[in-house]
N, C-alpha and C positions, 0 to 999 in steps of 0.2 A: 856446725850445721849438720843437721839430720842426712843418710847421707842419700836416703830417698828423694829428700829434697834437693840436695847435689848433681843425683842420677837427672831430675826433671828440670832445674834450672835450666840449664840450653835451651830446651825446647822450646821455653816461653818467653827468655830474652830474644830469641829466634822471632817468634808470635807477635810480639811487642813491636821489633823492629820495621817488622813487613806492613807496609800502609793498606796492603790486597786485606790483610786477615781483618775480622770482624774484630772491632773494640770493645777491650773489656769493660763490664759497668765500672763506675765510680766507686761502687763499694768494695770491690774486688781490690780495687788499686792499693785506697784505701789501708785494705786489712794488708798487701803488700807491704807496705811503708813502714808499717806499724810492727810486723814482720823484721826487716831490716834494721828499723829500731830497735830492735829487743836482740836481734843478732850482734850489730854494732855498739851496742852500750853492755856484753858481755863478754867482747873480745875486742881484738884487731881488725879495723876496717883495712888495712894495710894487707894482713894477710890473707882476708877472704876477699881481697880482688884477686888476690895473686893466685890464691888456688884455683877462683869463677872468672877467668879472666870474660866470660863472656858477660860481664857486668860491667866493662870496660868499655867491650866492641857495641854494649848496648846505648852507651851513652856518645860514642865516638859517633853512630851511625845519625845520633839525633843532629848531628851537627852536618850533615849529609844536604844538599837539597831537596827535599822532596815531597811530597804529599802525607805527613804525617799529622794525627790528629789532634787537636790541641789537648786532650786528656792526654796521651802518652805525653806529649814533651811539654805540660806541663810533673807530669809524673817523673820524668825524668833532671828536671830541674830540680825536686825536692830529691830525689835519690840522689844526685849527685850532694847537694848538701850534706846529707846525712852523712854520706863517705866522706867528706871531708871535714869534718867537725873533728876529725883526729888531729893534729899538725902533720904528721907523719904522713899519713894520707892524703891532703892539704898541697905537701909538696910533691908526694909521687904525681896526682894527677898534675898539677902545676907544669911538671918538665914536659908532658907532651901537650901543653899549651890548651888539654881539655878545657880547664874552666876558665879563663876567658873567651872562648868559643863560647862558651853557655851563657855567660853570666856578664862578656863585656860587648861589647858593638859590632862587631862581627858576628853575634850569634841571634836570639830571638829577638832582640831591639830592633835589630832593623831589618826581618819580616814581617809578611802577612802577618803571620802567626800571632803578633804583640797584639794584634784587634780584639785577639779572645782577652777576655777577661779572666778565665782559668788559667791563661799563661803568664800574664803579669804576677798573678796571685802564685802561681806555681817558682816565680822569679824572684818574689818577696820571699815565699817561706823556705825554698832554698839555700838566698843569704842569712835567714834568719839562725839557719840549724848550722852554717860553717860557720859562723861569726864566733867561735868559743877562743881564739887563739892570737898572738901579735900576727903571725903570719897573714892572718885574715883580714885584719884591718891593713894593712900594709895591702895587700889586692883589693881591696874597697876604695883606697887612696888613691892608688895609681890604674884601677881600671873603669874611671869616672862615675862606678856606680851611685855612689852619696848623688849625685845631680840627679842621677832619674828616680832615684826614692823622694826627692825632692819633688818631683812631678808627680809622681804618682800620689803625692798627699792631696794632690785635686782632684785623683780621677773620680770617673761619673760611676763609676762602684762600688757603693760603700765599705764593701767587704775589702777591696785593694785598698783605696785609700783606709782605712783604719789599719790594716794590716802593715803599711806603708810608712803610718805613725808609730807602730811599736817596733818595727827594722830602724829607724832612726834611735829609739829610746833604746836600745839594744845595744846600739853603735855606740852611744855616748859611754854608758857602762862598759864596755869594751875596751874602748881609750884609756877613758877615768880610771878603774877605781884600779887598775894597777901603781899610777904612779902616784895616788892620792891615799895607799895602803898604810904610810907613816903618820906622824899627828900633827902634821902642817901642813895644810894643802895645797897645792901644787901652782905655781905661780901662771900667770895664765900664757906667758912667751914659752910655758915648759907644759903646756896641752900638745899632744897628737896632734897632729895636720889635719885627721878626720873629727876631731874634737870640735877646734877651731872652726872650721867649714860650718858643722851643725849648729853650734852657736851663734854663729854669725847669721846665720837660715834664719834660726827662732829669732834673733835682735830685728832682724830684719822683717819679718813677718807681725811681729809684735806694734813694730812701727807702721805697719799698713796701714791703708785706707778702707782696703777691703777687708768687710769684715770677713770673709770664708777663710783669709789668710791668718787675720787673727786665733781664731775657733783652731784651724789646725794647730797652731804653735802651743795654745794653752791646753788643748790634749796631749800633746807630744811631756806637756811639760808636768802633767795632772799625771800620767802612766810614771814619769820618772820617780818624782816623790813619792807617787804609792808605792811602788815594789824595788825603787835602787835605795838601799839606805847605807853605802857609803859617804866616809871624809868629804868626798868630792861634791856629792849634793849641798853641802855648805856653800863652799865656794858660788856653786852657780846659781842658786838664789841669789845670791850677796850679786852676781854681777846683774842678774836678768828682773831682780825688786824693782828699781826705779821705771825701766819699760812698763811693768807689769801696773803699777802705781798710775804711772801717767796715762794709761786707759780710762782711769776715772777721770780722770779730766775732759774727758772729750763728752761731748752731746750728741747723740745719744751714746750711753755708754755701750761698746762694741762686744759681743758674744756675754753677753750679762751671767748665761748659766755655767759657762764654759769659764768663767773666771771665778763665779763660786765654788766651782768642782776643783780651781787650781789653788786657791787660796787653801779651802779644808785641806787639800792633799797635805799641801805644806806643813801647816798647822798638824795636824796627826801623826808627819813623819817622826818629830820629836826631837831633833838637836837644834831644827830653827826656837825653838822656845828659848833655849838659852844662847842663840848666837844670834840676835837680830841685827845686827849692825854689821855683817858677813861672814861671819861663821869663828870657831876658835883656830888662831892662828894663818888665818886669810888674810894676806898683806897686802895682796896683789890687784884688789878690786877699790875704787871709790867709795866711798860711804858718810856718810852724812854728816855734818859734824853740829857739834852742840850750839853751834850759831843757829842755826835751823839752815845754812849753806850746805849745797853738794861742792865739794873741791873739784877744780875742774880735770885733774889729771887724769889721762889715759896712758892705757896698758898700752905694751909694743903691738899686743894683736889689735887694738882696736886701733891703735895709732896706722900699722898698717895696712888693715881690711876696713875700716871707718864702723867699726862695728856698736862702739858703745858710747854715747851722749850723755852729757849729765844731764841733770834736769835741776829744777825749782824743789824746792819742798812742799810737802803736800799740807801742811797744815804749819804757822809759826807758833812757838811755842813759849814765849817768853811776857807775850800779854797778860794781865790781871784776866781771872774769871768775872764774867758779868752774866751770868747765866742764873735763874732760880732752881735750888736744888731742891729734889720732890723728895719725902722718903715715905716709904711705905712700912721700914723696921729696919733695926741690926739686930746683928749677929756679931759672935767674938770669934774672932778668927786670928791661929796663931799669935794670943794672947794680948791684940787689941781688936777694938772698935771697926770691924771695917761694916762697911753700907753696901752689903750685899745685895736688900732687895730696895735700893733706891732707885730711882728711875729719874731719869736724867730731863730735864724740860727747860733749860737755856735758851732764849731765843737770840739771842746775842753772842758774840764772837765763844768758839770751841776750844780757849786758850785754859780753860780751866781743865777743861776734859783731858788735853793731851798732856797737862802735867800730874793730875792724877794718873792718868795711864802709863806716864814714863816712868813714876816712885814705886811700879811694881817690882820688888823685889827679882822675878824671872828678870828682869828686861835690864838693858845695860842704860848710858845713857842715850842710846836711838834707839826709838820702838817701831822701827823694821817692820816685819811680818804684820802686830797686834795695826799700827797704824794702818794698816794696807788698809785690813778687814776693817777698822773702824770708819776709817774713808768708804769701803764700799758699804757699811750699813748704810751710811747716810746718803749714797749720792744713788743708789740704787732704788728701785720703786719695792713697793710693800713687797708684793708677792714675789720679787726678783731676792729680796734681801732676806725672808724667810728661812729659805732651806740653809742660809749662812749664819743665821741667827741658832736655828735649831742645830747646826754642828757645834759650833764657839760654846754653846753653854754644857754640849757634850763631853768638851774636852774636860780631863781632868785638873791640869794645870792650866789656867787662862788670865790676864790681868782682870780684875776687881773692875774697875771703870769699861771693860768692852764686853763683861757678864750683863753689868747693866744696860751699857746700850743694846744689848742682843737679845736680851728679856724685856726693855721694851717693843722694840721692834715685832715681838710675838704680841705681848698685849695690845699695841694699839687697835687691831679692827674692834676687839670685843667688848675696848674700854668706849671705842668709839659708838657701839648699839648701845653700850647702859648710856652713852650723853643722849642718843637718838630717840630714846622711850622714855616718857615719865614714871619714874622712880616715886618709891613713900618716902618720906620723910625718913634719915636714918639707913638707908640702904647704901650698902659698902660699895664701894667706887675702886678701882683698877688703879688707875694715873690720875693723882687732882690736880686740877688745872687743863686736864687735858684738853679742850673747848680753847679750838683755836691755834692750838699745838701744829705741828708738824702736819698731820692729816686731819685735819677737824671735819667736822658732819658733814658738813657743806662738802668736802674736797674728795667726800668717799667717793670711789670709784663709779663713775657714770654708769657704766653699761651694765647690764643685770649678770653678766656671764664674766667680767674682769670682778664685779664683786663679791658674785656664792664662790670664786674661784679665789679669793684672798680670804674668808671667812673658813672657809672648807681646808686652805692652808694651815690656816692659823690652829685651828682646832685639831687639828692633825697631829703637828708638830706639838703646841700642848699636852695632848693624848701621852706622844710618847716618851715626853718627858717627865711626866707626872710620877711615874716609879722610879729614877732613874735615883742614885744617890746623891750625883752631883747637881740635883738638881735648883735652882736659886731658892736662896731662905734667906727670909719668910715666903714657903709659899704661902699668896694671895687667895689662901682655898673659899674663904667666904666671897670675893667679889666675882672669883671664877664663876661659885656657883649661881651667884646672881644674873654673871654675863650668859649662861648657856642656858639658864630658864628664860633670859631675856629674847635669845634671837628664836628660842621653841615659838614661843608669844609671837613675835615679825611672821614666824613663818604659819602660821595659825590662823591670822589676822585676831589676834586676841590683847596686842599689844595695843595704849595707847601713843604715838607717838609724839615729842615734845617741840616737833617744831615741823618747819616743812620740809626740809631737807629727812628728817627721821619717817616722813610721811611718803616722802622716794624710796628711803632704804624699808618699808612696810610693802609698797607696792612691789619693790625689785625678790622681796624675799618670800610675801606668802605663796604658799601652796610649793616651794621649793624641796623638793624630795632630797635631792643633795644635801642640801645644808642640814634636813631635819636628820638623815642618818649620821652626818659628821657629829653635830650637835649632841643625840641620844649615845653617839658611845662614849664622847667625852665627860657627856653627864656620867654615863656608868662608870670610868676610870678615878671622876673625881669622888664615889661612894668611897673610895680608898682613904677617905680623911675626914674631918671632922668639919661639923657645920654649926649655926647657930639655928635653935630649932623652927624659929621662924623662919629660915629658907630652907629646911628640909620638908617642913608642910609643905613650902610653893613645890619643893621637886615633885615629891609624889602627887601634888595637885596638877601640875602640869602633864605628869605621868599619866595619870587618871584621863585626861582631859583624850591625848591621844591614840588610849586605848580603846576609846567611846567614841571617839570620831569616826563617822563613817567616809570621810575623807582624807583616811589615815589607810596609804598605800601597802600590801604587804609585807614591803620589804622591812620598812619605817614601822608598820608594827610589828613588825619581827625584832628590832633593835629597843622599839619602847618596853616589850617584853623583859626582854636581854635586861636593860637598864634597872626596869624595876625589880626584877631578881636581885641585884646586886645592892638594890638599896635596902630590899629588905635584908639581907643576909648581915649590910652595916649596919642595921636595927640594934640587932639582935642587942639585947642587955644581960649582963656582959657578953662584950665581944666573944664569940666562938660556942654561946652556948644555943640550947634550941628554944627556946623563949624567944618571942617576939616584944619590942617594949607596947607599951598600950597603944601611940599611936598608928602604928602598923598594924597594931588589931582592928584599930579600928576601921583602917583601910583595909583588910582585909577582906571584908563582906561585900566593898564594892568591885575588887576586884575580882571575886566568885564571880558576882552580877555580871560581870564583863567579860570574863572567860566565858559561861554560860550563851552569851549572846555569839562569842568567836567563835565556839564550837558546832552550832549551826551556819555561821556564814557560806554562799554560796564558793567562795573563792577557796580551793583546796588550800593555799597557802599560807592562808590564813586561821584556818585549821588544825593543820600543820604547825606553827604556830605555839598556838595554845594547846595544843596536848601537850609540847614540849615543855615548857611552861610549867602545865601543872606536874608532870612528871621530874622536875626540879624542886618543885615546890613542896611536893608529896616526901621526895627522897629525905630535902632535909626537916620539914617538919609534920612528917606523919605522926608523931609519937606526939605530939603535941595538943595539949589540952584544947586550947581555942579553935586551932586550926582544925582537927577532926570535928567540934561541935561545926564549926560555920562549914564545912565540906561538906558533912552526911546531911544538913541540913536543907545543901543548894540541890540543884538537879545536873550536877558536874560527871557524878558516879556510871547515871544510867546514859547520859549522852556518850561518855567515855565508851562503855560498854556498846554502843549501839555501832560507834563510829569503826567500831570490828570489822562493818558490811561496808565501809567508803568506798565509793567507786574508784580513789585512784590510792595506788599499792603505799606510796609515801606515807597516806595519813593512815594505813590501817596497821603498816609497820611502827608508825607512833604512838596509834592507838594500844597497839600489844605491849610496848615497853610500859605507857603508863597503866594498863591493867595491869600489869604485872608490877609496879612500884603498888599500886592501890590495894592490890590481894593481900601484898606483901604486910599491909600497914593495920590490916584487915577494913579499909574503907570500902570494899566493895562487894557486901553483902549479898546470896543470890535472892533475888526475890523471885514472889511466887505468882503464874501469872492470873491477870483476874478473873480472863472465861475460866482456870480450873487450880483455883486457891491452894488444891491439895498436892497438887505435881509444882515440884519445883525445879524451877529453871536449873540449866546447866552451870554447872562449877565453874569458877575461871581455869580452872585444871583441864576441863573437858574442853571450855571455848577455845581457848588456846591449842590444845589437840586438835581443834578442827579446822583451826587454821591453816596448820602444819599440813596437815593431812590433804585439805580441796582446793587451798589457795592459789594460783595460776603465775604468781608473781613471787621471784626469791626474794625483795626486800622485807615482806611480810612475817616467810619461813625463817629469815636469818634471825630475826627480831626474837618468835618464838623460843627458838635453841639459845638463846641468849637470857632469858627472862627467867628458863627451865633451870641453864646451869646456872643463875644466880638465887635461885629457889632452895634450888637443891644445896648450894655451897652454905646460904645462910639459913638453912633449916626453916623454910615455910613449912607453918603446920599443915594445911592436906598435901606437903609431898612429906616430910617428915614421919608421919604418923603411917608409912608405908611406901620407904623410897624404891625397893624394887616393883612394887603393882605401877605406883607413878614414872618409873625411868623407863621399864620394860618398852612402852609402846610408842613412846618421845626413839628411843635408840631405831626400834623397826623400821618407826616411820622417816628417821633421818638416813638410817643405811641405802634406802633404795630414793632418794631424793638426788634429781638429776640436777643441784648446785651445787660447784665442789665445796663452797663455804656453809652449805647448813649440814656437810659430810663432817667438815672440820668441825665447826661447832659440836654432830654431836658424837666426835672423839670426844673433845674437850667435856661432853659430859660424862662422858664413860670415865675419864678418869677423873673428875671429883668421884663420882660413883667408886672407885678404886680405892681413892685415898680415904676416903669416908671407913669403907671394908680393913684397909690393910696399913693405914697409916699414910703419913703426909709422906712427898716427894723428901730426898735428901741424900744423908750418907747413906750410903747400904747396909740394910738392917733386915734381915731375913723376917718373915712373919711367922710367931709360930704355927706350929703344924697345924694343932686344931681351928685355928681360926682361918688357915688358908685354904685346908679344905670347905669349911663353910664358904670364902671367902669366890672359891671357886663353882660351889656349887649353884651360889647366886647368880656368877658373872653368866654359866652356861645357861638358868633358866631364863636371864635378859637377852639371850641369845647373842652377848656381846664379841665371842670368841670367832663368830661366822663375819660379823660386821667389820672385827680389826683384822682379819687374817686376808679379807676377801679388799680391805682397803691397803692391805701392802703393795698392790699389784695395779692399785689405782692409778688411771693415765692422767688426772692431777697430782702433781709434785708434792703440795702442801700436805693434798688426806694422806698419799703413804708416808708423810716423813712424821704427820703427828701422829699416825697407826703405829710406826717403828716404835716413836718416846712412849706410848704407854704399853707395848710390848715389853720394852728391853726395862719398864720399871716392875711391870708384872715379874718380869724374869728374874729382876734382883731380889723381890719379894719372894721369890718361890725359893731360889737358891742361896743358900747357905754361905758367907763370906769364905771363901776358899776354897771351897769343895766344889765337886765336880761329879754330878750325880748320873748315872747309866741312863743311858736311853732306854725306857721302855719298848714293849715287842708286843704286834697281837693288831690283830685283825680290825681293830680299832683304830693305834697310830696308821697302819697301810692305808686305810683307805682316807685318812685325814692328810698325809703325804701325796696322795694321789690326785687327790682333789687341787692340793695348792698349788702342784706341778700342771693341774691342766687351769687354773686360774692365770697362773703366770705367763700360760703361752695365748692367753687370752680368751680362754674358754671356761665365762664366766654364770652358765646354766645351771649348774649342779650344784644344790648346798648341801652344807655339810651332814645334816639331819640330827640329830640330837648324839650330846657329846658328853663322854665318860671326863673327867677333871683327871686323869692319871694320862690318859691319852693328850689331851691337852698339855698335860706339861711335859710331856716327854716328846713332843713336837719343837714344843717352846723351846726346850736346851738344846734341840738339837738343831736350830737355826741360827745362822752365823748375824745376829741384828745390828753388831758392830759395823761389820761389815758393809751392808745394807744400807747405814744410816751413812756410812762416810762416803757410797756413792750416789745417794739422796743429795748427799750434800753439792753436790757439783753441779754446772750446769747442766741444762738438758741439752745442751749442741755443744758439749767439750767434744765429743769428737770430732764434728761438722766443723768446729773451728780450729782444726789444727793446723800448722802451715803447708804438711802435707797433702790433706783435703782441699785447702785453698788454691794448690797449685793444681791437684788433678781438676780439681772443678774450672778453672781458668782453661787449661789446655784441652778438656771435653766441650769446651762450648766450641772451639773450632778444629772439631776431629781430630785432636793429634790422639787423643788416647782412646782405645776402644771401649767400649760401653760398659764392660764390665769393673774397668780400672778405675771410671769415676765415680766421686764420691761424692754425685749431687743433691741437694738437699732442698 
């Protein structure tokens, strides 16, 4: 320990102790804690009591009666943890009977005090930080803590009780994984006592009535498989499956999300895939046998705490299949036949299912875990069974028979609109037979808001599986895109519907904004693949349909935008080049028309919008034959231009970008006005300068600095054809610009400006002489040297550290690899030193006035920018947060230190 902070320790364990002194904030304590952690996790918590014993008497006094506030003794609850996450430590405080004072029934239990909520929670994470040792679970055992974490998994606090689930899952880990370190796992009469208890908690819980008891135990059990992946998590699957199982048997099934989040856990952790029948070398638990019987034997622990019950099985497995198999295609996989994108539609007993699911190679002869989850696709409602479907098909290794059931489960809402709307003749279908299936038309969800909420899922989950590699094959890309132009149409009212039930699902879905944004981005995910040309007309005709609709929300055209970009980009013939194929030309004309119309609308967002739009549009086919005739043709160029003066800052900063894509493509000719033919309009060079220059709003100006250095980087001809006339007045104008990001920016252009002069960024490569003096004579007439010198001192971070980077690259440019060249002398460097000495103290009046390149660089060498930039790089309050500062600022709040000593901030 610092030993400032030694000298001040007393005072404030003193401060702490006294209930008279004013309470420190919560942030203070906080950054204490955190403090003590970094002390304790680089040394002996053992020795820095013994040195600070008053860290001893601070924890002794909390055990005192008295009016102390529930911040400190919950603060003192986690300190004391901290110190005892040693063993050593652990048992020092142990002899003088400290922590069970703190932590058993003599201590905050059974005060007042336990009513805070801060002090349970300061009693949870306490246990949470000793819990590292045998020694720990051995006072967990015997000083009845496990019971009241067991309470506290109810309490009315979310934050305790959650806190309260992972001190349990903490504990088990604790137990376990020492004696389950070998490759047998540990029989269950040979569990810890605290082991035992927890499990017996969760069996018991699992077994409730109430569902708030279930929900805690399948958290408790969802945190273990995510983050414990010891031997032992084998084992306790294998005992706690059958509980977990027989939840689906009940009606309604009990905490639905809470056992889809426990299922994936499992599933992801990765050894239950090949140990489904209880893990390798678990002897110790019941499991199933190939009768389709559970044996009825119990372990001694459950023999004597009544803990674990067999059960029935959940599905038999020895009947003929009498189910209709759907398929939709194979695939060869591991060098046979398997029916990957078959889809299951059986209406009759699920005997075939489960012995296809048992022959997967993963699975031994019980399909353990895979059954669980293929019982919950099925007995779970659509939207419950969704986010289970959408993980199962994530997994990489998964049985062939639960990919299928799990990719239908995503198709059926969508397969169910194409049965709901009258289809042509020849239109691809999702699931045949579906009519009548599982969820048929009729059965879709009643209420308007359980159905956009199952639709809205579905497409969801589709979305982002659509890239995924594992994703099931064949994918169904043509009925997809049948189904997502289908529910556009429901929500449109443009669909005809095929019966009356599809005449419900027309009225539950027009004019639904939710579904139309789900829908449009799915549409654009599925541009990623190929279609038959007949439904990529309907795409871009339904595309079309909602860019013209005046009943088409901004958001929603904001995504039909989005979408139609991406179809045209899949257009393109061949992939990747700038060629539109003909039918995309063709629809190009209309979509001008419709930009045109969007770029007047009253709604800035919409605006907004379509600039963006065409500034995508432009970027990748400016160059392009068709695309410049139908552009220069429409009236896109001069509303573009016009939309410069938009009253709100968004669309004028979109306006700037796509002027600046259109100059760039040369689409945006100046024209001349028609009271006086002979004067012509301003430059986009100039508009844009004047932006920069009057505009009242930084989105605007950021826009321009942005537009400038991509001008300048990719050589547009009017700044090209004279990059210093064109940079000189963009740098003036952004030096005295009171955003620090259009400061940044137009660093960022000084140094293309630089590398342009002296060569790209890289190894150090001195420039030569002649062209550095040029190089520099430039930089002084842009008057850049006033702008970087005078932005080292900048009181934003970002402008002096990007002033520093194109300093210290100048500096490499000017200096020679290894040498080390004289500081120049003269009345010049003096007063360029003088200046920056009174900029630095903040006396930022005086510029430099015009400047010799010799003087310049004999300043340049003679500034330490290494330096400079390594404490750029730090934070702005390293010192404020030291633990020295932390402690005077704590003890200045209630006078112990005089005014000069702290260090408040």
């Amino acid at each position: 320990m610092d030993p400032e902070c030694a000298r001040l320790l007393p005072a404030l364990c003193a401060v702490l102790a006294d209930p008279r002194q004013p309470v420190a904030d919560d942030t203070c304590l906080e950054k204490l804690l955190d403090w003590f952690k970094a002390v304790t996790g680089a040394g002996s918590s053992l020795l820095l009591l013994q040195e600070h014993p008053c860290l001893v008497e601070l924890l002794f006094h909390v055990l005192k009666p008295q009016d102390l506030s529930s911040r400190i003794l919950s603060f003192a609850l986690r300190l004391a943890g901290i110190f005892a996450a040693q063993e050593n430590c652990f048992q020092f405080l142990q002899q003088g009977e400290l922590l069970p004072g703190l932590f058993g029934e003599p201590g905050p239990l059974g005060a007042a005090a336990w009513a805070a909520p801060s002090v349970r929670s300061g009693w949870i994470q306490g246990l949470h930080s000793l819990a590292q040792h045998p020694s720990a679970l051995r006072f967990l055992a015997d000083s009845g803590a496990v019971d009241t974490i067991f309470s506290l998994q109810g309490d009315p606090s979310l934050f305790v009780a959650s806190a309260a689930g992972q001190l349990l899952v903490r504990v088990l880990d604790l137990a376990l994984r020492g004696p389950a370190e070998g490759h047998v796992c540990p029989q269950a009469w040979d569990w810890p006592a605290c082991a035992r208890k927890v499990v017996c908690h969760l069996e018991d819980c699992l077994r409730s009535e109430a569902a708030p008891r279930v929900t805690q135990a399948l958290h408790v059990l969802t945190t273990t498989f995510g983050h414990c992946h010891g031997l032992w998590t084998q084992g306790l699957w294998a005992r706690l499956s059958p509980l977990v199982a027989r939840l689906l048997e009940k009606d309604p099934v009990p905490a639905p999300h809470a056992l889809v989040d426990l299922l994936l856990s499992v599933a992801r952790s990765g050894p239950r895939a090949q140990l489904p029948g209880g893990g390798r070398g678990c002897r110790s638990f019941p499991s199933r046998s190939q009768g389709g019987r559970h044996t009825r034997g119990r372990s001694s622990l459950a023999s004597h705490e009544g803990c674990l019950e067999s059960g029935e099985p959940l599905r038999g497995s020895e009947s003929p299949h009498t189910g209709n198999d759907l398929w939709v295609g194979h695939t060869q996989h591991h060098g046979h036949s398997c029916p990957l994108g078959m889809v299951w539609a059986g209406r009759g007993s699920n005997a075939g299912f489960w012995g296809l699911l048992c022959s997967s190679s993963v699975l031994s002869s019980d399909p353990g875990l895979w059954e669980t989850a293929a019982q919950a696709l099925s007995r779970l409602s659509p939207t419950q069974a969704g986010p289970l479907a959408a993980g199962i098909l994530k997994l990489q290794d998964c049985p062939q028979a639960l990919r299928i059931q799990a990719f239908r489960i995503l198709l059926q809402p969508l397969a169910h609109v194409l049965e709901a709307a009258a289809q042509a003749p020849g239109t691809p279908r999702l699931l045949e037979g579906a009519a009548g299936d599982l969820m048929a038309v009729d059965k879709f969800p009643p209420s308007r808001s359980a159905c956009v909420g199952l639709l809205c899922s579905a497409l969801a989950h589709l979305e982002l599986l659509q890239p995924l590699p594992q994703r099931p094959s064949p994918w169904p890309q043509a009925p997809l895109l049948a189904a997502a132009v289908t529910i556009l149409r429901f929500c449109n009212g443009s669909a005809a519907p095929s019966s009356e039930a599809g005449s419900r699902l027309c009225a539950m879905l027009v004019g639904c904004v939710r579904v139309q944004r789900a829908a449009l981005d799915f549409l654009g995910v599925l541009s990623q693949g190929l279609g038959p040309q007949e439904l990529v007309t309907q795409v871009f005709a339904i595309l079309l349909e909602y860019l013209v609709s005046p009943d088409s929300s901004p958001t929603v055209l904001k995504k039909a935008f989005q979408a139609t970009l991406r179809w045209l980009l899949s257009s393109a013939t061949p992939p990747g080049c700038c060629d539109l194929e003909p039918y995309a030309q063709l629809v190009l004309g209309e979509l001008l028309a419709v930009l045109q119309k969007r770029l007047c609308s009253p709604c800035w967002e919409v605006r907004d919008s379509g600039l963006e739009f065409l500034t995508q549009m432009t970027r990748r086919w400016g160059g392009q034959g068709s695309f410049r005739q139908a552009l220069l043709g429409s009236e896109v160029p001069e509303l573009t231009r016009q939309l410069l003066q938009d009253p709100e800052s968004y669309v004028r900063a979109s306006a700037v970008a796509a002027v600046g894509q259109l100059s760039s493509w040369g689409l945006l000719a100046a024209p001349s006005s028609p009271e006086h033919p002979d004067v012509p309009q301003k430059t986009p060079l100039e508009e844009l300068l004047l932006v920069l220059t009057t505009d009242s709003e930084g989105f605007p100006r950021r826009a321009v600095m942005r537009v400038f250095t991509e001008w300048l980087r990719d050589g547009y001809a009017d700044v090209a054809k004279d990059p210093e006339q064109s940079v000189a007045p963009v740098l003036q104008a952004a030096s005295r610009d009171l955003d620090w990001e259009v400061r940044v920016q137009g660093l960022e252009l000084a140094l293309v400006f630089l590398e342009q002069l002296l060569g790209p960024r890289g190894p150090s490569t001195a420039a030569p002489p002649g062209a550095l003096t040029q190089a520099l004579q430039a930089l002084c007439r842009v008057q850049l040297f006033e702008f970087a010198f005078r932005s080292l001192f900048d009181c934003d971070r970002p402008v002096a550290q990007k002033s520093c980077d194109l300093l210290l690259f100048l500096k490499a440019k000017a200096t020679p690899s290894g040498s080390q060249q004289e500081v120049g002398d003269g009345p010049n460097v003096a007063s360029m030193e003088a200046a920056l000495r009174r900029w630095q103290a903040g006396e930022q009046g005086q510029p430099l006035g015009e400047l010799a390149p010799e003087a310049v660089l004999a300043v340049l060498r003679s500034m330490d920018l290494e330096a400079l930039r390594d404490t750029l790089a730090e934070s702005s309050d390293h010192v404020e947060r030291s633990p020295q500062s932390l402690l005077q600022d704590m003890l200045a709040t209630v006078g112990v230190l005089g005014d000069n000593e702290a260090d408040c901030y």
